[in-house]
C-alpha positions as CSV (number, residue, x, y, z in Angstrom):
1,X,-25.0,26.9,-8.2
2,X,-23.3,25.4,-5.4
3,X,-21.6,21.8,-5.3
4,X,-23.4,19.6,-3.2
5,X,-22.4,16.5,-1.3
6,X,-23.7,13.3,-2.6
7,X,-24.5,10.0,-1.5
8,X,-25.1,7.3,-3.8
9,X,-25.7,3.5,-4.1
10,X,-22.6,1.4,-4.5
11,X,-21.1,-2.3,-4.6
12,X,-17.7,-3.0,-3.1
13,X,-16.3,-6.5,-3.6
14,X,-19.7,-7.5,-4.2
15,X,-21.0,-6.0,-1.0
16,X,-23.8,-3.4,-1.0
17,X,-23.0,-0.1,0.0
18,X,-23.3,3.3,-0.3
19,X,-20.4,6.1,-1.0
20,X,-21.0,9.8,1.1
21,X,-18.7,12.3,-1.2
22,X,-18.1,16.2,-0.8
23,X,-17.2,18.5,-3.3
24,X,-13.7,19.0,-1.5
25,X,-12.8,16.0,-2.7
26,X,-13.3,13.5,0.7
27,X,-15.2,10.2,0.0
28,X,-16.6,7.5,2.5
29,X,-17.5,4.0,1.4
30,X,-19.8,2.2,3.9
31,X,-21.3,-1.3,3.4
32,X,-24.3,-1.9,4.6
33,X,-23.1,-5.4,5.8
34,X,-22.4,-4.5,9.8
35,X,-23.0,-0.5,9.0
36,X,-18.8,-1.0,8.4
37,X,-16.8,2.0,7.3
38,X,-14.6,0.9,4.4
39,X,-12.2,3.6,3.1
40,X,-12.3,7.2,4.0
41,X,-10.4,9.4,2.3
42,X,-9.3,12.8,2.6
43,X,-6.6,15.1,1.1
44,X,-6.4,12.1,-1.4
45,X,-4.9,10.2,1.0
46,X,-6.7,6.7,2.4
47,X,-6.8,6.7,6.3
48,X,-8.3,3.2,7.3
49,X,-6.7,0.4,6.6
50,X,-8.9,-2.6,4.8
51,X,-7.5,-6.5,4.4
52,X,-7.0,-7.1,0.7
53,X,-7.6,-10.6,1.9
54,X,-10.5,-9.8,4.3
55,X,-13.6,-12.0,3.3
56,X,-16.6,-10.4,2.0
57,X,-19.7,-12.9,2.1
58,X,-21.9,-10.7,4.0
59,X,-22.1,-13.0,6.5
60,X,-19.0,-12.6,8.5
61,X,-17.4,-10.2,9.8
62,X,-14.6,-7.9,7.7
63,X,-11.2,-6.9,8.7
64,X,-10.2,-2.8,8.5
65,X,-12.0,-0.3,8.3
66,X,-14.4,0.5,11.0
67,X,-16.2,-2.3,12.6
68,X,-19.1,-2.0,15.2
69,X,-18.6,-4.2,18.4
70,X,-22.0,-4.8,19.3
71,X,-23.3,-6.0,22.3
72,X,-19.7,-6.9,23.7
73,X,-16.4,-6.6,23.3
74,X,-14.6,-9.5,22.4
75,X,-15.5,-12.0,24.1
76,X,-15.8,-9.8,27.2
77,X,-20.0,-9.2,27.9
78,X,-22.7,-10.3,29.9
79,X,-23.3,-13.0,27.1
80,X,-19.8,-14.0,26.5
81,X,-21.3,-17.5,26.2
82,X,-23.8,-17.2,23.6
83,X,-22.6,-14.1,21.6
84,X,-20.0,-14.3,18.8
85,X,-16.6,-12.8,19.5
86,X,-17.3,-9.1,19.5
87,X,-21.2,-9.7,19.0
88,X,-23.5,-9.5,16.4
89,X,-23.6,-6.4,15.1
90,X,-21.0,-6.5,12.3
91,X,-21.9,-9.6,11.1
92,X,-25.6,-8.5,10.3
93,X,-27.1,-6.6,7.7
94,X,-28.0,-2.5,8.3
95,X,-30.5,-0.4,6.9
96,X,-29.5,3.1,5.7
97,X,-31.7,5.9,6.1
98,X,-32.1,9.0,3.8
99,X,-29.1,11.3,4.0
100,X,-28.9,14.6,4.7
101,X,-26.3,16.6,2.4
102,X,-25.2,20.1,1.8
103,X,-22.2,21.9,0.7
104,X,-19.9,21.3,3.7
105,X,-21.1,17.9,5.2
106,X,-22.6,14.7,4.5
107,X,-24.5,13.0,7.4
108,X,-26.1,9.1,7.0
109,X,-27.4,7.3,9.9
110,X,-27.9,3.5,9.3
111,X,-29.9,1.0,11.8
112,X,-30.3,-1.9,12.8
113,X,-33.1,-3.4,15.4
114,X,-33.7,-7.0,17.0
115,X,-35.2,-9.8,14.5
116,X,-35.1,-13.5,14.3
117,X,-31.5,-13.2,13.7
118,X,-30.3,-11.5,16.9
119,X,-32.5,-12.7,19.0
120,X,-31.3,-16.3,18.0
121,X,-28.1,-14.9,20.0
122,X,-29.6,-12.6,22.3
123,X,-33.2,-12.1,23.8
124,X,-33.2,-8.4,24.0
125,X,-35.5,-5.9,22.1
126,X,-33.4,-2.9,21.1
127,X,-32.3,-0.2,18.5
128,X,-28.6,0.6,17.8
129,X,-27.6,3.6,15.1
130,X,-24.4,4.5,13.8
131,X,-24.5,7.9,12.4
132,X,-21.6,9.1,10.1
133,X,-21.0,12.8,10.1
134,X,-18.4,13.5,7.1
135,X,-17.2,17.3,6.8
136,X,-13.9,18.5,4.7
137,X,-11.0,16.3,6.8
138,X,-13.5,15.5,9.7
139,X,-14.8,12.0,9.9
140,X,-17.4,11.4,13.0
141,X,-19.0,8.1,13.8
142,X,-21.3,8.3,16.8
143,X,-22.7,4.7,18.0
144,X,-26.3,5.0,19.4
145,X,-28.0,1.9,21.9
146,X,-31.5,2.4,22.3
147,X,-33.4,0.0,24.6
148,X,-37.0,-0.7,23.5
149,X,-37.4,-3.8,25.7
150,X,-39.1,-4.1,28.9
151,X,-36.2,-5.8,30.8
152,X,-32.8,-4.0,31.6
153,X,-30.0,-4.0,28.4
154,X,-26.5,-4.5,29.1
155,X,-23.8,-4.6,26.6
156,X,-20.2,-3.5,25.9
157,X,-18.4,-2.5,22.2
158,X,-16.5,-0.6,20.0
159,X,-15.5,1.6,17.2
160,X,-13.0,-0.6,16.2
161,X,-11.2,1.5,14.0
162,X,-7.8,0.7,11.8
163,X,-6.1,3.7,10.9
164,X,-3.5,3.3,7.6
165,X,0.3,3.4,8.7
166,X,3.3,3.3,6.2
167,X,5.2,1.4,8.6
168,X,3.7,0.5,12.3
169,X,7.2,0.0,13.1
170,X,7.7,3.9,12.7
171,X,4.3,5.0,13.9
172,X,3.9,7.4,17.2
173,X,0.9,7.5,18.9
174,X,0.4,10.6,21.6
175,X,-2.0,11.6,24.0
176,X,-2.2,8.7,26.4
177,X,0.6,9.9,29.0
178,X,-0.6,9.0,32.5
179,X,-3.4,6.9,31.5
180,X,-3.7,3.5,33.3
181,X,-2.8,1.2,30.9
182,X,-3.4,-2.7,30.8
183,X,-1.2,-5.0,28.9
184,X,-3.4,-8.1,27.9
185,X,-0.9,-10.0,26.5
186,X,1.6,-9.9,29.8
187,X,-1.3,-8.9,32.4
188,X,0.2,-6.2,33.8
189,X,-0.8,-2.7,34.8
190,X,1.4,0.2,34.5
191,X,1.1,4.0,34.0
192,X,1.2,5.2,30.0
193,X,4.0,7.0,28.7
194,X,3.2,10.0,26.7
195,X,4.5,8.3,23.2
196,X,3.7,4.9,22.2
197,X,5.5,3.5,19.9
198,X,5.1,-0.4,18.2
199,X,8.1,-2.4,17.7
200,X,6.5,-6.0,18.8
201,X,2.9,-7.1,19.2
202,X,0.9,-4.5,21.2
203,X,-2.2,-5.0,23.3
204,X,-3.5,-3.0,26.0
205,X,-6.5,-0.6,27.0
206,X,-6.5,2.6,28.4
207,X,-8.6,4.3,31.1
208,X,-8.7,7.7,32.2
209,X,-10.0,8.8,35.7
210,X,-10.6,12.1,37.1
211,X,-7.1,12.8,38.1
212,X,-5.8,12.0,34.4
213,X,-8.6,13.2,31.9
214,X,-8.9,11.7,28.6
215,X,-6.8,13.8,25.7
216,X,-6.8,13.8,22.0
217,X,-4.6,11.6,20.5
218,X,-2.6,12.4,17.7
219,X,-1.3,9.8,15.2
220,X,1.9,10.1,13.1
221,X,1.6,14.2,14.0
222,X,-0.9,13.5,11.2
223,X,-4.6,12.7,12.4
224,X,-6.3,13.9,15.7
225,X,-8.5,11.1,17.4
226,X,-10.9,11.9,19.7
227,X,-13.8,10.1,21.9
228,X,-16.9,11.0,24.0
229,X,-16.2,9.9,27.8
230,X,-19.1,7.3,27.5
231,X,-16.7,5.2,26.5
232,X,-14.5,4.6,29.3
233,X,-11.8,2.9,27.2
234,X,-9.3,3.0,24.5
235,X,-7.9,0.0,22.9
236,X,-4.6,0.2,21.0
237,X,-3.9,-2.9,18.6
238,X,-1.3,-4.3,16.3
239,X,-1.1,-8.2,15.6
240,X,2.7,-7.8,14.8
241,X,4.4,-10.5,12.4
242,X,3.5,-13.8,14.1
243,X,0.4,-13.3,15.4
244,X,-0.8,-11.9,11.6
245,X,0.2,-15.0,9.6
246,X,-2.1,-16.8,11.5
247,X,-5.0,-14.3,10.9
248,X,-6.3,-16.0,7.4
249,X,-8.1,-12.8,6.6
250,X,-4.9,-10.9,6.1
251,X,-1.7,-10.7,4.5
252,X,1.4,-11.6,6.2
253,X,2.7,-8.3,5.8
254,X,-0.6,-6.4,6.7
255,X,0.0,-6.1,10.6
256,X,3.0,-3.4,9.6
257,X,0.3,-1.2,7.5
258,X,-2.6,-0.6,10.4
259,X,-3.0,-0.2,13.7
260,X,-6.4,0.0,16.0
261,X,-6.7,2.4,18.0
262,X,-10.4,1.8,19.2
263,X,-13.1,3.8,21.5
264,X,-14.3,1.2,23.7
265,X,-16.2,0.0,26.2
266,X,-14.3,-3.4,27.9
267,X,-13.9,-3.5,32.1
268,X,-17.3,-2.8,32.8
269,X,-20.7,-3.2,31.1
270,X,-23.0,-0.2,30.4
271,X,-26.5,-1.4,31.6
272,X,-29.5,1.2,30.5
273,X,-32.9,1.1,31.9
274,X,-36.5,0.1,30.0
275,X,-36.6,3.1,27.4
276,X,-33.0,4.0,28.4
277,X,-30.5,5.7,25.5
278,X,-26.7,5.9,25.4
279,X,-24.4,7.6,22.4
280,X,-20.8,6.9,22.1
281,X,-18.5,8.8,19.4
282,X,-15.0,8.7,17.7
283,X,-14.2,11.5,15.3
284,X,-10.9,11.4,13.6
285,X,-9.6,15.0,12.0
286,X,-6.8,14.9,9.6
287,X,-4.3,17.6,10.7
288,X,-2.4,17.6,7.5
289,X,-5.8,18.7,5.4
C-alpha cells in the first residue's frame, strides 16, 4: 500500500495544533491560535524561524513563523484606531476543517468568521480562510477574505512570514531589482537593486508596476518565494541588534537568525463589495530539495 500523508492533533508549548506530514519526510506544525504556521520543515532542514522566547498564551500574538495580518497591516488600515497593531486575526482562535491527504500533498484549510470577539474591534460580518497546501519542498499558504456583510469590507494584511537564516548578516535576497522601494525607517524612495543584502536594520516595501513586474525571489540561492499580484506589496524585515533587545518576545541574538520577507497589502486598502471574494497567496519552494 501506498504511504499517505497525515494530519493529526497536536500541542506545541501548550498550544493546540495540528501537524500536516508527508511520507517524504516534510512536516508542518500549525496552531490553531491565529491559523499560525509554526515550523515547516523540509529536507530535514527548519525554514521559519520561531522566538524561543515568543509568548504562547493563546491570547496574543506569536513571533516567527507565519502570522496572518488581518484586517490591516500594522497599524496602517481603515481602522487604525480601533484595531490592534496588525489586526485581529492572529490573536484569535481558528477552526480547522477536515484535511484532505494523499500521497504527494497535504491540504488543511482553517477559518475563522466574525463573533462577539471581532466585532468588539470591528463591526463587519465576514469570512477569512487560510488554506495550507504542503507538497514534497513546496509550502503554499493562500489567504482568503470573504465578505458576508451587507456594507462594503475594507482591509489590508499579510503573510508575514520569517524565513530561518544562519547569519542575516550573510543572507542575499534576489528578485527585487527595479522594484520601487520605500525605506520606512529613513522615508525615502529609491529604485531596488537586484541583491539585497542586511548589514543594519532593514525596513522597506516593495511595489511592482507594469513596467517592472513582480519576480520570484530567491533566498540564500536556497528557497524560491513567490506571491499572487493581489498583493501589491512585499515587505522585507530584520529588527537588527538594537531594535531586538527591546522586542521582549525575543532573544537578543534572534534578529541575526530570521528575516521577513512578507506578501502584503500596505499603501492602499483592498475594499470588496456585499458578497465580494478576494485570495492572496505566498508559496515558498525549497531549491535545495
Amino acid at each position: 500500500m501506498t504511504a499517505q500523508a497525515t494530519c493529526r492533533d497536536t500541542v506545541f508549548a501548550g498550544l493546540p495544533a495540528c501537524e500536516l506530514a508527508l511520507p517524504q519526510g516534510d512536516r508542518l506544525v500549525v496552531a490553531l491560535h491565529g491559523a499560525h504556521v509554526l515550523s515547516w520543515q523540509t529536507s530535514g532542514r527548519e525554514r521559519l524561524y520561531l522566538s524561543p522566547t515568543s509568548v504562547m498564551d493563546g491570547q496574543g500574538a506569536i513571533r516567527g513563523g507565519v502570522p496572518v495580518c488581518f484586517p490591516q497591516f500594522n497599524q496602517r488600515g481603515p481602522m487604525a484606531d480601533r484595531l490592534p497593531k496588525h489586526g485581529f486575526a492572529r490573536n484569535v482562535a481558528w477552526q480547522a476543517d477536515a484535511p484532505v491527504l494523499s500521497a504527494q500533498a497535504a491540504s488543511l484549510t482553517l477559518c475563522l468568521t466574525d463573533n462577539a470577539q471581532t466585532r468588539s474591534w470591528w463591526p463587519q460580518a465576514f469570512e477569512a480562510q487560510l488554506q495550507i497546501d504542503l507538497t514534497p519542498g513546496d509550502l503554499r499558504l493562500s489567504l482568503r477574505v470573504h465578505n458576508t456583510d451587507t456594507q462594503p469590507l475594507a482591509f489590508s494584511g499579510a503573510l508575514h512570514t520569517y524565513f530561518a537564516v544562519p547569519d542575516v548578516t550573510q543572507a542575499t535576497l534576489q528578485g527585487m531589482g527595479g522594484l520601487a522601494e520605500w525605506d520606512s525607517l529613513t522615508d525615502t524612495h529609491a529604485q531596488a537593486p537586484d541583491t539585497l543584502r542586511f548589514a543594519a536594520e532593514f525596513d522597506r516595501v516593495y511595489a511592482a508596476d507594469a513596467h517592472t513586474p513582480r519576480q520570484p525571489m530567491t533566498l540564500n540561492q536556497s528557497l524560491r518565494i513567490s506571491q499572487s499580484p493581489s498583493w501589491a506589496n512585499t515587505v522585507v524585515w530584520n529588527p537588527a541588534q538594537d531594535l531586538c533587545k527591546r522586542l521582549t518576545d525575543m532573544p537578543d541574538d534572534g534578529w541575526r537568525h530570521m528575516l521577513c520577507v512578507e506578501a502584503a497589502q500596505v499603501y492602499d486598502p483592498i475594499t470588496l463589495p456585499v458578497g465580494g471574494r478576494w485570495e492572496g497567496w505566498q508559496r515558498l519552494q525549497a531549491l535545495d530539495h
